[in-house]
Each structure stands twice: as structure tokens, then as C-alpha cells.
N, C-alpha and C positions, 0 to 999 in steps of 0.2 A: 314272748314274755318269759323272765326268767326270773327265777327266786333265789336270795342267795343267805345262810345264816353267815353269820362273822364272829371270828372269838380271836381275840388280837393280845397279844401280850399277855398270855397265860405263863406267870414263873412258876415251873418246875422243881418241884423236890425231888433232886435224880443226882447220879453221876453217872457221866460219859465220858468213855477216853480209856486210855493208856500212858502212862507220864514217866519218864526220867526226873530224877533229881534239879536237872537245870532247866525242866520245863516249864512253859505257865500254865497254870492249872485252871481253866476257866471257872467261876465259883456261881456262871449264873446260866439255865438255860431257861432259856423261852419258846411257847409254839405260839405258832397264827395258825388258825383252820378256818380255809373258808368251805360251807358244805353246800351244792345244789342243791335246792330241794325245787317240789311241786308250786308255784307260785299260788295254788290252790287253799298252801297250807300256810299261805301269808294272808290273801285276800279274802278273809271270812267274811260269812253273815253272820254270828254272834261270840261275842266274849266269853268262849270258853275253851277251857286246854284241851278237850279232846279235839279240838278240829285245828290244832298245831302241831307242827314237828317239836316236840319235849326236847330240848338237847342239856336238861341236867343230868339226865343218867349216861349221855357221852361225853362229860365230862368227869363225871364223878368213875366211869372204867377207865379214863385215861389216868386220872390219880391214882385208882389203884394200879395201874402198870409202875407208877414212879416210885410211891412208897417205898424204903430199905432197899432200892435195888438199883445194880449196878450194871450198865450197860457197857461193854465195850467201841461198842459204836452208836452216832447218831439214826445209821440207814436200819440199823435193827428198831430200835426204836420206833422210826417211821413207821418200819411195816409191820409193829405191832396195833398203831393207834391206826393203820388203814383195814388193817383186819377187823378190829372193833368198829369202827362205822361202817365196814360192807354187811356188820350183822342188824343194821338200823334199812331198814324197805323204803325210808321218806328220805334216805339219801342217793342224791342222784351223781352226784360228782364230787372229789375231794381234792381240795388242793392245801396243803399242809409245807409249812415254812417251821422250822424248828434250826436255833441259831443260838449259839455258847458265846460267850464273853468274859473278861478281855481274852483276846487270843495272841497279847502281847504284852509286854511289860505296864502298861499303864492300858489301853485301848483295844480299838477292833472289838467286831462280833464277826462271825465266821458261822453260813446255816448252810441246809442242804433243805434244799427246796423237791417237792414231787405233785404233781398233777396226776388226776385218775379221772376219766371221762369214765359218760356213764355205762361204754363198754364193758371198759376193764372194769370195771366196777362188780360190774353183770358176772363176769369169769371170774371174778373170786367169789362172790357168793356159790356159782355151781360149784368149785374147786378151793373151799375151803384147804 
């Protein structure tokens, strides 16, 4: 049995990249997160938020990574929003899709996708 939360098309207030003049400048980025958790913390016996994985406060640290700030790259960004979920104990695995658009004159999106099993997961919380 497995449990999985889902947050799909979360647009971003960010920029990422490096651009020349003749470049296109993507003007949207978006993440998917899917997070494991405990199916424990899906299948209750009563209707109430402590016996759930909360995931407004990992969304609301992923905002504040984006707010006025300027990433050079998409994989920094990644491994800043996988840092902030290995400090959440009801996540068991992270697999995160974050993708810019256009990344051509009218079209395209272009993402960098990463999966974290509940290993590595494990090794970054020791190894902050």
C-alpha cells in the first residue's frame, strides 16, 4: 500500500536562467510535486488535521524560496525545494517535475525532472 500527496501545476514567481539578447526568455515556470507519504496519513479514523500530512507549510517554504529571487539555474532550485521536504518526517519520497515555458519563439516547455526514494531521502536529512 502506498500513499502519495499531488500538487500539479503550481506557477511560480521566480526567475531562472541566464539570457542573451536574442534569446527567449521563458516568462512561466511551473512545479509538479509528488510527495510519498505514510498511507496511514490518508486512511484515518476521524476528521481531523493532526492525523494528516499538513502540506500548506511546504508549499508556503517553497514560495518563499521564489519570492524577488533570481535563480541561475532550474537544478539549484530543485535541490533547494528537496532540502525543504527532507525537513517534513511524513515524507517518504519526492519526485519533483519543475518546467519553463516557451522555450521558443511561440512554444515548448522544457523541465528537469528528479526522483528521491526514501533512501536518499534518509541521507539528506542525516547530511544536511
Amino acid at each position: 500500500m502506498r500513499a502519495q500527496v499531488e500538487l500539479a501545476g503550481l506557477d511560480l514567481n521566480i526567475e531562472i536562467g541566464t539570457y542573451t539578447n536574442n534569446d527567449v526568455v521563458p516568462d512561466r515556470h511551473t512545479i509538479d510535486l509528488t510527495l510519498g507519504i505514510n498511507p496511514g496519513l490518508v486512511l484515518i479514523d476521524k476528521d481531523q488535521m493532526d492525523r494528516i500530512f499538513d502540506y500548506d507549510p511546504l508549499i508556503s517554504k517553497i514560495q518563499n524560496l521564489t519570492e524577488g529571487r533570481r535563480y541561475e539555474t532550474q537544478e539549484r532550485f530543485i535541490t533547494l525545494v528537496v532540502e525543504e521536504c527532507a525537513k517534513f518526517k511524513e515524507i517518504e519520497s519526492v519526485q519533483i517535475l519543475l518546467r519553463k515555458s516557451p522555450v521558443s519563439r511561440s512554444s515548448g516547455e522544457l523541465g528537469v525532472r528528479l526522483r528521491i526514494n526514501g533512501p536518499d531521502l534518509k541521507k539528506l536529512r542525516i547530511n544536511p
